[in-house]
Wavefront OBJ file of the C-alpha trace (Angstrom):
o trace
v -81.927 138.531 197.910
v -80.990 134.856 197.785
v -82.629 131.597 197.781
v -81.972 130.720 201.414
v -84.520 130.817 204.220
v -84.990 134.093 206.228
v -83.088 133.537 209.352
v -84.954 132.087 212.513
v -85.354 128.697 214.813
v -83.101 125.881 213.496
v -85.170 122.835 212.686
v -83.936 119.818 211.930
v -86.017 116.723 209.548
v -85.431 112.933 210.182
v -86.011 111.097 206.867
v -86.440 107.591 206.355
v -87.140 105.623 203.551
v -89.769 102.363 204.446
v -90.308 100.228 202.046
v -94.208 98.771 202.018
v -94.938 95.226 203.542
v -98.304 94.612 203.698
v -99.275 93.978 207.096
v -96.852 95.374 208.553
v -97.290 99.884 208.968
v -98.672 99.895 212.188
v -95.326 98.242 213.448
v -93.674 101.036 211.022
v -95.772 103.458 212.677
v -94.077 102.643 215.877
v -90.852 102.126 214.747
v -90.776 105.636 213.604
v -91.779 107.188 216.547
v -89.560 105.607 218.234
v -86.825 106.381 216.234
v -88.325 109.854 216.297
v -88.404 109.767 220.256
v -84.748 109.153 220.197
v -83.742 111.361 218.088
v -85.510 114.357 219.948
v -84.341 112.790 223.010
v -80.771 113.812 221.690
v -81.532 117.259 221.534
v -82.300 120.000 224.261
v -86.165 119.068 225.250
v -86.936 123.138 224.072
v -85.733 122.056 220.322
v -89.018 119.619 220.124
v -91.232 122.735 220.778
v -92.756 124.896 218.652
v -91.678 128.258 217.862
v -94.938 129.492 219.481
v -94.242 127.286 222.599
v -94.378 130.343 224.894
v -97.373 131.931 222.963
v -99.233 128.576 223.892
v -98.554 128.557 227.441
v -99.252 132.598 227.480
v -103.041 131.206 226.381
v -103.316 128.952 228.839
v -102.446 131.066 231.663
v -104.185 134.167 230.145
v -107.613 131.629 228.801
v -106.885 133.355 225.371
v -108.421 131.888 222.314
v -105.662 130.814 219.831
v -105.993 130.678 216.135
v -104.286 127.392 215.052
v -103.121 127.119 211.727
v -101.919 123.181 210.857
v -101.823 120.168 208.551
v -104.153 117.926 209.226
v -103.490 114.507 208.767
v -107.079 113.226 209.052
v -108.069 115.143 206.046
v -104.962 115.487 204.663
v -105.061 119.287 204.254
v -104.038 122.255 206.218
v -106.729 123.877 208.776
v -107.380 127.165 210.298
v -109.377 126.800 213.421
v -110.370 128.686 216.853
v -109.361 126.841 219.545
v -108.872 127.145 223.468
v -105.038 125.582 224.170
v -105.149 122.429 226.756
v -102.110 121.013 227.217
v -98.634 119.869 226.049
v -97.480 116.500 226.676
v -98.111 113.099 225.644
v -101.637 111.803 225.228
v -103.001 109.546 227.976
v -103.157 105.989 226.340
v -100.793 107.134 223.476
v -98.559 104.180 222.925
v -95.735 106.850 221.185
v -94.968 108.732 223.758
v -94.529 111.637 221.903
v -95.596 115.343 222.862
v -98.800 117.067 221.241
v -99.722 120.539 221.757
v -103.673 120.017 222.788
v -106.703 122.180 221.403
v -110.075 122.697 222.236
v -112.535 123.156 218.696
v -114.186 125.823 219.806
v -116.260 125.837 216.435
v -116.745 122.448 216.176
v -120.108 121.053 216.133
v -119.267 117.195 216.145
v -117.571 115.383 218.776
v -114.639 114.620 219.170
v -113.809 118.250 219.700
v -110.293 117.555 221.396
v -107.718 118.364 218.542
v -104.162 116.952 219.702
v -101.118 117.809 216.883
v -97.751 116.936 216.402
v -94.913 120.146 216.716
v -94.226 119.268 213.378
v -97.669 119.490 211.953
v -98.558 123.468 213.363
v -97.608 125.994 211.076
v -98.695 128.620 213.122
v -100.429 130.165 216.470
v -101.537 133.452 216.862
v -103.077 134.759 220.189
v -106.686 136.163 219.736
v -107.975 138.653 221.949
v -111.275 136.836 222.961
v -110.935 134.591 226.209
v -112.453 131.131 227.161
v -114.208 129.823 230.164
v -112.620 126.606 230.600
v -115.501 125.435 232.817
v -117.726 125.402 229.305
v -115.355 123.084 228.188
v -114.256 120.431 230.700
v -117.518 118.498 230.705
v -115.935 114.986 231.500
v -114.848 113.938 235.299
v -111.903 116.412 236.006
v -108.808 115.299 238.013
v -107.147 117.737 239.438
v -103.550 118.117 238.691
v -104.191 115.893 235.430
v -102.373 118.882 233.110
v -98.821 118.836 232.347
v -98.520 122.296 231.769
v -99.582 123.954 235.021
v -102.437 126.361 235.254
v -104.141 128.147 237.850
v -107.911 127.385 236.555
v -109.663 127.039 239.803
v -111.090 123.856 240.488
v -109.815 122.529 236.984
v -106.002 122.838 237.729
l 1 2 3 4 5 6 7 8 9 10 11 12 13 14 15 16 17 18 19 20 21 22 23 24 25 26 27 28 29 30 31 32 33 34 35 36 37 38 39 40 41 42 43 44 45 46 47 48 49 50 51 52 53 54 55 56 57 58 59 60 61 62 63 64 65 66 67 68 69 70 71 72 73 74 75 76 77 78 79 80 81 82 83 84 85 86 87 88 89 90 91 92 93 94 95 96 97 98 99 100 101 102 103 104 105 106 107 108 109 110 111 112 113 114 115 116 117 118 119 120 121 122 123 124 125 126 127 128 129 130 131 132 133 134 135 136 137 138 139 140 141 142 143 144 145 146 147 148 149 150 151 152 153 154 155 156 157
């Protein structure tokens, strides 16, 4: 057996050196998802997906329960949690642009329990057999037709 990777979805890693200013990494921040945006942009809109894209939307469509497996960069660790799948797009107010896959802590027991990350950042999904009742969720003022991955969840589609 070799050194090389077992065979599977081509991925492709954009690295940039910045150099620290001080003052200046939320501007870097910006810059490099922009430059990020771009390069995606370049590609067929599937390649920015996860692997377990389809597994995702399955959840949504089935209200599965998901087991997320990610690195977290607000503790700076990889996490294992139990989540009910959202959405995939860009956050509302997000000034990047860029797409998150969007979780519901369903074992949380501080707010904010809305867990959006980055393709790059999941490691894994893996369909659980338990469902979800998306009205025990959606507490807040629901607009309907809001999602960008459509659903057919009664009154919240």
């Amino acid at each position: 057996m070799s050194g090389h990777p077992p065979p599977g979805p081509a991925r492709c890693f954009l690295f940039v050196r910045v150099e620290p200013v001080p003052g200046t990494m939320s501007a870097c921040v910006v810059e490099l998802a922009r430059i990020r945006a771009a390069f995606v942009a370049r590609f067929d809109y599937k390649d920015a997906m996860h692997a377990d894209h389809q597994l995702f939307l399955d959840a949504i469509a089935q209200k599965r329960r998901l087991s997320v497996r990610f690195f977290s960069r607000k503790v700076n660790r990889e996490l294992v949690l139990t989540c009910a799948p959202l959405d995939f797009g860009p956050l509302r107010g997000s000034s990047d642009g860029l797409d998150r896959y969007q979780f519901w802590n369903l074992e949380g027991k501080r707010k904010p329990l809305n867990v959006p990350v980055l393709e790059a950042d999941i490691v894994k999904m893996t369909l659980l057999e338990e469902t979800f009742d998306p009205a025990a969720i959606i507490t807040w003022t629901f607009k309907p037709n809001a999602w960008h991955v459509k659903r057919d969840w009664a009154e919240f589609s």
